[in-house]
C-alpha positions as CSV (number, residue, x, y, z in Angstrom):
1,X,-104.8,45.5,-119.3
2,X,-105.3,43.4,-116.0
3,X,-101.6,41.4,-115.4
4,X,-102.2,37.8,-115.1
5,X,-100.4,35.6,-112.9
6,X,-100.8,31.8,-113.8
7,X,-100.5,30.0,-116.8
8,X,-100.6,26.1,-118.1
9,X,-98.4,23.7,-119.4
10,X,-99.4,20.3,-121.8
11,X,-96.7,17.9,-120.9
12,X,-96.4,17.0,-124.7
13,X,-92.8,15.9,-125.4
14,X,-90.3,13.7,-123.5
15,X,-88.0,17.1,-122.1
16,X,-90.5,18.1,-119.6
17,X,-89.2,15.4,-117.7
18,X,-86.0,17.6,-117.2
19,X,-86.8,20.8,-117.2
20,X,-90.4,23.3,-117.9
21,X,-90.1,26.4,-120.4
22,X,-92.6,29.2,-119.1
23,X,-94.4,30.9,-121.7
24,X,-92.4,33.9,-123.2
25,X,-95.8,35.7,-122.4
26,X,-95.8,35.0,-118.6
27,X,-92.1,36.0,-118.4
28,X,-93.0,39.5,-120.1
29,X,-95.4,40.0,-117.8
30,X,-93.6,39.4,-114.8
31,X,-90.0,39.3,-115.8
32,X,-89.1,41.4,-113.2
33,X,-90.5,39.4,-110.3
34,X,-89.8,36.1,-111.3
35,X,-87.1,34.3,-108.8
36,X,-84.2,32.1,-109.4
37,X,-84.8,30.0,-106.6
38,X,-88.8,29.2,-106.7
39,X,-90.9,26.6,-105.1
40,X,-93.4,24.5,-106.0
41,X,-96.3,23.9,-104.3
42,X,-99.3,21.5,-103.9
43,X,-102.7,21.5,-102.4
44,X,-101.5,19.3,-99.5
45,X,-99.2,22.5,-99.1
46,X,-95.9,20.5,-100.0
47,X,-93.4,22.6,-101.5
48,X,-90.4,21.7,-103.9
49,X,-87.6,23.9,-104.4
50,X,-87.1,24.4,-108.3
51,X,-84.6,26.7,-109.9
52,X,-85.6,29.2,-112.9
53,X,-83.1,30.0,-114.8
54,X,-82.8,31.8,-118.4
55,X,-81.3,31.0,-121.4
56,X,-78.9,33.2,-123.6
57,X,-82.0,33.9,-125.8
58,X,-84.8,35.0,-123.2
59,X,-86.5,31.9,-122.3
60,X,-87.0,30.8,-118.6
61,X,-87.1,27.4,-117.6
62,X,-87.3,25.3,-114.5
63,X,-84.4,23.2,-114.3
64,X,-82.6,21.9,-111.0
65,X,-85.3,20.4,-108.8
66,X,-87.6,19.8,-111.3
67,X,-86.8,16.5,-112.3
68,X,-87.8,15.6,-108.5
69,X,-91.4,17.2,-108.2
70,X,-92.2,15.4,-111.9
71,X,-91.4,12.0,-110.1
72,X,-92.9,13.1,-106.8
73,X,-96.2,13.5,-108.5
74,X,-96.0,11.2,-110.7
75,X,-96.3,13.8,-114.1
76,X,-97.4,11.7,-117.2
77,X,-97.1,12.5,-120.7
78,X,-100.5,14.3,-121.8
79,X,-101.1,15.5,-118.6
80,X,-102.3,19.3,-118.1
81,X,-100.6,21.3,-115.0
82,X,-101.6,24.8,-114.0
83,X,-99.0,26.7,-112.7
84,X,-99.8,30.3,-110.1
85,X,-97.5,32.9,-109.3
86,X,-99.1,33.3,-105.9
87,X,-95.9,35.5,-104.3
88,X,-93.0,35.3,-102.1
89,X,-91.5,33.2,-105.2
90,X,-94.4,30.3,-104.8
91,X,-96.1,28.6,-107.8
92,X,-99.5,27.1,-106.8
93,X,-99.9,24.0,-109.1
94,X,-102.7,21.7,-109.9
95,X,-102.4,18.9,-112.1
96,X,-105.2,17.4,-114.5
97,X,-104.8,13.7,-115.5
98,X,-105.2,12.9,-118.8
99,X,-109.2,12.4,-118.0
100,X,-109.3,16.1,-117.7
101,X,-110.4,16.0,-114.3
102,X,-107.9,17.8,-111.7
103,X,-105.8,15.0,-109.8
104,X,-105.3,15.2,-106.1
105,X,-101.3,14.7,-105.0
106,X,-101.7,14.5,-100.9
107,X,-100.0,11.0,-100.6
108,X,-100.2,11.2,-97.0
109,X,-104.0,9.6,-96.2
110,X,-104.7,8.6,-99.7
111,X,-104.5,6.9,-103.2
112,X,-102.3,8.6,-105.2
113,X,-103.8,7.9,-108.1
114,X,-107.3,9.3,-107.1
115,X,-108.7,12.0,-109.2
116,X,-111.3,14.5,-108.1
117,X,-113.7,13.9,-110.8
């Protein structure tokens, strides 16, 4: 079986404000690279520095720094982020508004709030 190296989150409840849980199947298939210090980075190639650590029973979450890319970006409840391991400890991510289309997060020469759709 091919190894996969991205997954997707549903920001669904008010916690992923705080912190992110990856899914206990992504950390099984790379438990063994996944960093403590991470970054986070967006198509404008913008990075955020994110810590991943793991609980007591197993599960990995981003925690310090992650509170700051959620504002950065302006993450909203319902929203849909894609999340890809693409090495050297970097997670591609592209977010998709609550339209479904995939929202663009360069604030630097345009609307924030513009959506590729």
């Amino acid at each position: 079986m091919e190894s996969r190296n991205s997954f997707f989150k549903v920001m669904i409840n008010e916690n992923f404000t705080r912190e992110l849980q990856l899914p206990p199947a992504f950390v099984r298939l790379h438990a063994e690279i996944l960093p403590v210090n991470a970054k986070l980075r967006i198509s404008s190639g913008e990075t955020w520095n994110v810590k991943l650590e793991q609980t007591d029973d197993g599960r990995y979450f981003f925690t310090r720094g992650w509170n700051k890319f959620v504002k950065y970006v302006g993450l909203e409840l319902g929203e849909f982020v894609m999340f890809t391991l693409s090495g050297n400890s970097v997670y591609d991510v592209t977010v998709f508004g609550i339209n479904q289309c995939d929202r663009k997060i360069d604030f630097s020469d345009s609307d924030p709030d513009e959506e590729q759709c």
